[in-house]
N, CA and C atoms as a LAMMPS dump frame, in Angstrom:
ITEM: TIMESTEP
0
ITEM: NUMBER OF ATOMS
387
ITEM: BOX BOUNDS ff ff ff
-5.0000000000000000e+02 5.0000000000000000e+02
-5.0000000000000000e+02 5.0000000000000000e+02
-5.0000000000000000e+02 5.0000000000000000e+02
ITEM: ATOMS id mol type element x y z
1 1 1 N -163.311 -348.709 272.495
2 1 2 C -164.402 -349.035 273.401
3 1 3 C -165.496 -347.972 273.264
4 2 1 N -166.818 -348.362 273.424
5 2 2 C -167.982 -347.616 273.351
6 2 3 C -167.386 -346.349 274.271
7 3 1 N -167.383 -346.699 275.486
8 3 2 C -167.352 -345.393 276.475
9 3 3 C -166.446 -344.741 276.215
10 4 1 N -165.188 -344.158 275.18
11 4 2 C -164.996 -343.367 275.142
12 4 3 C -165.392 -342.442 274.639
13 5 1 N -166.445 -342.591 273.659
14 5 2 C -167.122 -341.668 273.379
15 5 3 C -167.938 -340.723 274.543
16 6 1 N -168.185 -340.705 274.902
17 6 2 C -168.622 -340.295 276.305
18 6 3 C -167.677 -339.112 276.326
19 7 1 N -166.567 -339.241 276.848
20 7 2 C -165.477 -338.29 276.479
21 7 3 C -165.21 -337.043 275.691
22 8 1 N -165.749 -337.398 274.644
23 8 2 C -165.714 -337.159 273.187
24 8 3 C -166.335 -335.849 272.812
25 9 1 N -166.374 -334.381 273.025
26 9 2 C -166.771 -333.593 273.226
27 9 3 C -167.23 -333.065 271.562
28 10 1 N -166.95 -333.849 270.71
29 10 2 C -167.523 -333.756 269.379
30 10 3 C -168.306 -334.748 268.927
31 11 1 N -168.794 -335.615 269.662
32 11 2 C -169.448 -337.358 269.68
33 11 3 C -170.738 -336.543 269.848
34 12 1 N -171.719 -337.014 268.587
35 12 2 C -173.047 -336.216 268.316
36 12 3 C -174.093 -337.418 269.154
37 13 1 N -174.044 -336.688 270.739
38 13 2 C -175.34 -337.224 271.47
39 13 3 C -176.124 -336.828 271.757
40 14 1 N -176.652 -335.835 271.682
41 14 2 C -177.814 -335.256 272.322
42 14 3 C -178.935 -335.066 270.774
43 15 1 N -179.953 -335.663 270.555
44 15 2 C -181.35 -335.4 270.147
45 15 3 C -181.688 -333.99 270.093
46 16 1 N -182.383 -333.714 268.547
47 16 2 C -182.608 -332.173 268.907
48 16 3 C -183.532 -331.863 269.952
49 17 1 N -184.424 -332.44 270.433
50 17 2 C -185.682 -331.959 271.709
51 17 3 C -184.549 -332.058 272.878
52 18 1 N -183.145 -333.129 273.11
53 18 2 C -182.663 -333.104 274.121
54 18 3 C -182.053 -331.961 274.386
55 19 1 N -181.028 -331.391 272.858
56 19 2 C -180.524 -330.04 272.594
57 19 3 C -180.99 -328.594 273.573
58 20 1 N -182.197 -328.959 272.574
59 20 2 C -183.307 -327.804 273.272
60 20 3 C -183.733 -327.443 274.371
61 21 1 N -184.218 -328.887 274.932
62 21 2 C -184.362 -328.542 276.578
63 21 3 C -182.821 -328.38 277.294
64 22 1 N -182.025 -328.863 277.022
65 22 2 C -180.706 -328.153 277.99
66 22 3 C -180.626 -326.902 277.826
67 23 1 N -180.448 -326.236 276.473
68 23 2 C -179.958 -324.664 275.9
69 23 3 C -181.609 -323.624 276.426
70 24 1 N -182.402 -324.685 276.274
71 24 2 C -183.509 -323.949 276.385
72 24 3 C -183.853 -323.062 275.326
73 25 1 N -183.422 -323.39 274.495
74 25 2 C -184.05 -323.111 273.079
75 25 3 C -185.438 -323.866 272.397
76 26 1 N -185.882 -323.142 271.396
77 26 2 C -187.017 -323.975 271.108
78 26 3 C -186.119 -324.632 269.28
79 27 1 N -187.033 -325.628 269.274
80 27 2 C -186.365 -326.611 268.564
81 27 3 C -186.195 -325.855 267.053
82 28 1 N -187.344 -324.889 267.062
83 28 2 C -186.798 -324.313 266.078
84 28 3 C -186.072 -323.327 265.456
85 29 1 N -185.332 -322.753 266.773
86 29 2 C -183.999 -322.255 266.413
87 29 3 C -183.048 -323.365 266.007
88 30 1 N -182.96 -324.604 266.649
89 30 2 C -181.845 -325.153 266.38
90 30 3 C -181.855 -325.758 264.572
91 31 1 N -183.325 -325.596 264.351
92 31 2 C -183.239 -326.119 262.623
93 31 3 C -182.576 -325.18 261.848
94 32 1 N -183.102 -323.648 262.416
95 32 2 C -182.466 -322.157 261.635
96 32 3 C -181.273 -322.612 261.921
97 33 1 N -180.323 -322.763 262.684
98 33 2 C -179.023 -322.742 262.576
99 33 3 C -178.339 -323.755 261.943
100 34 1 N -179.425 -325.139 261.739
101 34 2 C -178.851 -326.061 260.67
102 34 3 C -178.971 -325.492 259.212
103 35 1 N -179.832 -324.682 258.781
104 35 2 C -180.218 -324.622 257.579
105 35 3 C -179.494 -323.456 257.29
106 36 1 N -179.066 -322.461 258.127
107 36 2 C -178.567 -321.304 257.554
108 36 3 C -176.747 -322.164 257.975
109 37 1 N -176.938 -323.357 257.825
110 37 2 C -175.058 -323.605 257.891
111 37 3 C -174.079 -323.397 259.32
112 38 1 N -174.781 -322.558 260.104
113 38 2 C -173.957 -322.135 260.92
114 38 3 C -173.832 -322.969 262.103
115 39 1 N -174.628 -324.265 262.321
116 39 2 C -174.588 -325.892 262.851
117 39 3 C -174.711 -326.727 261.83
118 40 1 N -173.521 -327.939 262.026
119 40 2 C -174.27 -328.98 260.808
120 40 3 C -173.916 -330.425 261.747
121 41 1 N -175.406 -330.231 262.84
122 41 2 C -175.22 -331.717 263.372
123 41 3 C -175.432 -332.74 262.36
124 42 1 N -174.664 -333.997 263.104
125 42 2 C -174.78 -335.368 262.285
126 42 3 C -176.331 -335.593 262.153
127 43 1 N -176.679 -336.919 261.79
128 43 2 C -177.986 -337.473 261.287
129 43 3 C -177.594 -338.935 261.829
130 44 1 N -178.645 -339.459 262.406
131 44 2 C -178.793 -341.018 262.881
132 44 3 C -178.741 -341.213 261.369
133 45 1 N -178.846 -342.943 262.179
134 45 2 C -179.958 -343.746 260.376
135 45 3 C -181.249 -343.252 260.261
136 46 1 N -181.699 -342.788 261.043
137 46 2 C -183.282 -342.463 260.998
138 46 3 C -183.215 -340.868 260.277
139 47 1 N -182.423 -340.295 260.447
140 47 2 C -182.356 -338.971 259.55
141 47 3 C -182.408 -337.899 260.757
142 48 1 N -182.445 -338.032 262.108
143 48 2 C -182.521 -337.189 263.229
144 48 3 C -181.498 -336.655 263.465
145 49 1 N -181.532 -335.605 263.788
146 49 2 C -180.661 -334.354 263.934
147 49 3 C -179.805 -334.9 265.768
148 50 1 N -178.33 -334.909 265.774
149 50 2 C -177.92 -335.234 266.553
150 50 3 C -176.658 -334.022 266.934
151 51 1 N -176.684 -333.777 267.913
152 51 2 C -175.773 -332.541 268.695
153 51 3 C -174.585 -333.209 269.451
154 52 1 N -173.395 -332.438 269.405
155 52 2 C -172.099 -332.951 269.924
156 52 3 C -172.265 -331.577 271.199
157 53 1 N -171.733 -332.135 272.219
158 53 2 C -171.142 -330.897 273.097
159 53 3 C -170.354 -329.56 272.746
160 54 1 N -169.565 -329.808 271.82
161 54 2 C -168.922 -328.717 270.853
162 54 3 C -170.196 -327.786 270.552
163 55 1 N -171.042 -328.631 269.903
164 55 2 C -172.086 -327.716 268.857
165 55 3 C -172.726 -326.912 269.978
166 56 1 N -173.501 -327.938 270.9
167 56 2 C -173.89 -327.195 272.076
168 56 3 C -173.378 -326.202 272.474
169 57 1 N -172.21 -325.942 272.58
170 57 2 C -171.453 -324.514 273.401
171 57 3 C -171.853 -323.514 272.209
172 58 1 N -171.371 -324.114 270.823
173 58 2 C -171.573 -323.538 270.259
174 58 3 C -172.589 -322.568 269.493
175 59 1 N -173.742 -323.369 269.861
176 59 2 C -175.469 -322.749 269.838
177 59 3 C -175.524 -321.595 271.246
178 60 1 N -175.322 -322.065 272.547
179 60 2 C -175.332 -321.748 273.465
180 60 3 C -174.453 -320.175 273.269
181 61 1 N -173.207 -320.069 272.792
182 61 2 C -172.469 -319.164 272.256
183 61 3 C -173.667 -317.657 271.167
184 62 1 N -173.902 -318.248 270.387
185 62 2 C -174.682 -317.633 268.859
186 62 3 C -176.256 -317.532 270.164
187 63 1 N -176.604 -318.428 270.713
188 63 2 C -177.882 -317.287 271.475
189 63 3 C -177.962 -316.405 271.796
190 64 1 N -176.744 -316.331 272.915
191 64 2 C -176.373 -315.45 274.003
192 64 3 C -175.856 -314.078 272.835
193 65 1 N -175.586 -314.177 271.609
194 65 2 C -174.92 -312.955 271.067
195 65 3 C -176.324 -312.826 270.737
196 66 1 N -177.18 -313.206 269.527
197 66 2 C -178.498 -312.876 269.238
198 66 3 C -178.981 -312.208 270.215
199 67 1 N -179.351 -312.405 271.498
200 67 2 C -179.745 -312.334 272.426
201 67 3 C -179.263 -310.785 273.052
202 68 1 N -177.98 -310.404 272.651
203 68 2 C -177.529 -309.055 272.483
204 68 3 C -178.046 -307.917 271.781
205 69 1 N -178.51 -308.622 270.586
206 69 2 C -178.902 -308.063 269.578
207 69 3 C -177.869 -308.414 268.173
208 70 1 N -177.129 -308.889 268.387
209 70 2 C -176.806 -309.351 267.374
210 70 3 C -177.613 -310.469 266.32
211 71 1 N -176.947 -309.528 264.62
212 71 2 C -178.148 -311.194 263.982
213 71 3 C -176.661 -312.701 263.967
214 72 1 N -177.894 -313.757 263.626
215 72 2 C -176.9 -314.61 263.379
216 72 3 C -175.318 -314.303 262.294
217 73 1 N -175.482 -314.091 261.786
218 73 2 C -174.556 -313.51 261.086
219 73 3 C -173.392 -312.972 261.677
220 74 1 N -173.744 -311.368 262.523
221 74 2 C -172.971 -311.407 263.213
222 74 3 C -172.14 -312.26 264.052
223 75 1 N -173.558 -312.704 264.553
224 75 2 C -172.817 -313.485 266.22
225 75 3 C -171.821 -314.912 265.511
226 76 1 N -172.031 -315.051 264.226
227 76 2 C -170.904 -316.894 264.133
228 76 3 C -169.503 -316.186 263.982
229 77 1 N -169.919 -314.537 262.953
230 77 2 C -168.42 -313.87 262.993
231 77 3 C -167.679 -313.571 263.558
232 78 1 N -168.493 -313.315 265.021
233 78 2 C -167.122 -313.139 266.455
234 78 3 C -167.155 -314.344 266.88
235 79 1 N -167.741 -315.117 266.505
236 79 2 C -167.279 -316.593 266.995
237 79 3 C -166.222 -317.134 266.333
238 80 1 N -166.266 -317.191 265.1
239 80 2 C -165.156 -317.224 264.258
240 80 3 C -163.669 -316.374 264.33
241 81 1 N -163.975 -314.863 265.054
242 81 2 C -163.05 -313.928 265.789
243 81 3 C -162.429 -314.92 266.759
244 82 1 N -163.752 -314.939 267.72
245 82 2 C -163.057 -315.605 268.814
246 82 3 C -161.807 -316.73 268.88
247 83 1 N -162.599 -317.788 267.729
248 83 2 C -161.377 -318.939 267.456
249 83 3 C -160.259 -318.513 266.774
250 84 1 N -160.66 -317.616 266.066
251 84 2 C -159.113 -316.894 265.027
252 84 3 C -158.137 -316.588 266.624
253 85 1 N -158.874 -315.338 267.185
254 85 2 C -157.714 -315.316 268.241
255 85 3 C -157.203 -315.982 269.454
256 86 1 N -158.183 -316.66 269.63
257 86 2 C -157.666 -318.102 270.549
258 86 3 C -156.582 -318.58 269.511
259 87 1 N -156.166 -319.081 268.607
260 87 2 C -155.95 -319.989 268.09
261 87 3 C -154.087 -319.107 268.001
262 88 1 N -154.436 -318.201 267.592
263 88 2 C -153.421 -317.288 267.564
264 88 3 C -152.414 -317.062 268.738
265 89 1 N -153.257 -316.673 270.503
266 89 2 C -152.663 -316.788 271.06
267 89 3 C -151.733 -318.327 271.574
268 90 1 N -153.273 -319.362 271.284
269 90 2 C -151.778 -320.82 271.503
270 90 3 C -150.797 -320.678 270.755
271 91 1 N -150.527 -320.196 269.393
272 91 2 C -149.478 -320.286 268.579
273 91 3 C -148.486 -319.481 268.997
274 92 1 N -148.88 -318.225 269.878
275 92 2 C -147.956 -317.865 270.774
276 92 3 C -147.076 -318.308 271.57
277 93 1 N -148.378 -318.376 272.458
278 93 2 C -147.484 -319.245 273.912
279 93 3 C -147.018 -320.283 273.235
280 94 1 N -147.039 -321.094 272.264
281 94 2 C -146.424 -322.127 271.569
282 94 3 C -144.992 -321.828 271.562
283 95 1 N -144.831 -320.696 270.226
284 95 2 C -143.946 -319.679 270.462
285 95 3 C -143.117 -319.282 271.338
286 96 1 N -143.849 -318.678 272.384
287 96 2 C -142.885 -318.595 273.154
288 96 3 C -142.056 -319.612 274.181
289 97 1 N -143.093 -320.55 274.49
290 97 2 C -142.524 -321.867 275.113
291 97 3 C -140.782 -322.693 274.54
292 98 1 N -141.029 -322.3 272.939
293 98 2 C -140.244 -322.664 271.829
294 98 3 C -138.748 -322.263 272.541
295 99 1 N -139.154 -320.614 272.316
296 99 2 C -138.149 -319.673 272.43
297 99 3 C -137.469 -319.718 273.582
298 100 1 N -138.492 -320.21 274.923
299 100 2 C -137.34 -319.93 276.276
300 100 3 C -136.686 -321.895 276.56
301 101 1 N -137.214 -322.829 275.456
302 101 2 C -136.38 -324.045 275.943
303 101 3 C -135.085 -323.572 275.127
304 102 1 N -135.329 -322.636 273.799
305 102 2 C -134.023 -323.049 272.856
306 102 3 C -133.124 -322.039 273.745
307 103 1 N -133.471 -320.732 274.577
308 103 2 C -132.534 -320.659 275.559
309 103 3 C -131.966 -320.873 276.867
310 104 1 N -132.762 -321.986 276.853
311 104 2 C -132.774 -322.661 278.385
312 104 3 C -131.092 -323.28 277.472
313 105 1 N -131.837 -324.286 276.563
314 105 2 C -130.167 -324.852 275.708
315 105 3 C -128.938 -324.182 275.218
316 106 1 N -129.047 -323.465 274.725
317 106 2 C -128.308 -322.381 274.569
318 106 3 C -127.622 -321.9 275.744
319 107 1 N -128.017 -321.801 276.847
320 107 2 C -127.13 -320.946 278.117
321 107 3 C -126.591 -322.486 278.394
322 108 1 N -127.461 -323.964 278.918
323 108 2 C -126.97 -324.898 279.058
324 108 3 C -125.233 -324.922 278.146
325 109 1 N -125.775 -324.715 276.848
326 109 2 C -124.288 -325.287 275.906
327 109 3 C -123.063 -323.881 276.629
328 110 1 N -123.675 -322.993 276.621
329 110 2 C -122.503 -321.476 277.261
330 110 3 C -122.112 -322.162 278.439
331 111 1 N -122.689 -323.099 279.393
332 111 2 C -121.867 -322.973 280.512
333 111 3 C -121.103 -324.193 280.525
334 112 1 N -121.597 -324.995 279.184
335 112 2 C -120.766 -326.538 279.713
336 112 3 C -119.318 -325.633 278.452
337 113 1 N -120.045 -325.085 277.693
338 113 2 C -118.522 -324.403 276.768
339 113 3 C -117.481 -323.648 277.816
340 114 1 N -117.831 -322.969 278.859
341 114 2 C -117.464 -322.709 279.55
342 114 3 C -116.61 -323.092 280.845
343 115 1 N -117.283 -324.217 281.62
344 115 2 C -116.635 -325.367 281.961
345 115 3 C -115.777 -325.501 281.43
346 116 1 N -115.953 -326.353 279.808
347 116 2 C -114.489 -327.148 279.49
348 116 3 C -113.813 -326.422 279.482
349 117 1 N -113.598 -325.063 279.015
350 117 2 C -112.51 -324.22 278.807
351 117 3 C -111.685 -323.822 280.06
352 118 1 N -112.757 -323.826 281.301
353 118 2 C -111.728 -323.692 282.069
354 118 3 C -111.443 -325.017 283.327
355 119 1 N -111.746 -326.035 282.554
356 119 2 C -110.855 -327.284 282.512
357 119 3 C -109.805 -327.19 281.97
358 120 1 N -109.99 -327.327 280.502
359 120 2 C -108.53 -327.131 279.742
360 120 3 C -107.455 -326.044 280.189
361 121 1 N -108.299 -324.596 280.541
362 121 2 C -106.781 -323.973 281.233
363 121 3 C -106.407 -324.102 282.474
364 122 1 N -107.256 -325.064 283.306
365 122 2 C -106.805 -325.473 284.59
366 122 3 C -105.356 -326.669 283.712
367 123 1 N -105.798 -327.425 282.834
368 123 2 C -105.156 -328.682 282.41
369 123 3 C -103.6 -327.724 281.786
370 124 1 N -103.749 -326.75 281.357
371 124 2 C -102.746 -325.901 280.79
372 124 3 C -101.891 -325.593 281.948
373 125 1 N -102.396 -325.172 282.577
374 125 2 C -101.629 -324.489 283.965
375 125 3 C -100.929 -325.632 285.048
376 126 1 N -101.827 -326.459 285.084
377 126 2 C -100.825 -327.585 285.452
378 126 3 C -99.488 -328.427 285.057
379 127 1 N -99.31 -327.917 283.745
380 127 2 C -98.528 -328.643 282.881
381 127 3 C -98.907 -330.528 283.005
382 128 1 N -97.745 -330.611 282.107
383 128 2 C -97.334 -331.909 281.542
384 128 3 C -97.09 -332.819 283.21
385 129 1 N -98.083 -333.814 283.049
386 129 2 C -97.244 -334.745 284.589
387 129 3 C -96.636 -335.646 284.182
């Protein structure tokens, strides 16, 4: 269905003048960042430069460092930091999520091993009926 795009936080809607007036950038930063690679919005049929919400954060991101003083350059490289270690810590907590079900199971199997055994020497101790 159409409207999920809507959703779609990589669905290239916003027009570069629309871009601009949200970020409040002027339109021609947003071409520098197409041309130096470091945005590569889609293109209508008409050949117009179209922005996803992703990209947006992502311009919005690379201003605010420029804006530090950082050059572009810099600023996509801690952006690129940034996702390296985001990405790293989910693989963690991934990780570790991993690690405390396989001993959630693990103590599970110790206590039902446990149980039976002392079923069976309850069953021992009772003898033969």
């Amino acid at each position: 269905m159409a409207l999920d795009r809507l959703d779609d936080p990589d669905h290239p809607t916003f027009g570069m003048g629309q871009a601009a007036d949200l970020l409040g950038v002027p339109a021609a930063f947003l071409r520098s960042l197409d041309a130096s690679g470091l945005i590569s919005p889609a293109r209508s049929e008409g050949g117009h430069r179209r922005y996803s919400r992703n990209q947006l954060d992502r311009v919005a991101a690379l201003r605010a460092l420029a804006d530090d003083g950082h050059t572009l350059a810099s600023a996509a490289e801690i952006l690129a930091l940034r996702a390296s270690l985001d990405a790293a810590r989910d693989e963690r907590d991934e990780a570790r999520d991993e690690r405390d079900e396989a001993r959630r199971e693990r103590d599970d199997a110790v206590r039902q091993r446990d149980s039976a055994r002392e079923e069976r020497d309850e069953a021992r101790r009772a003898g033969p009926e």
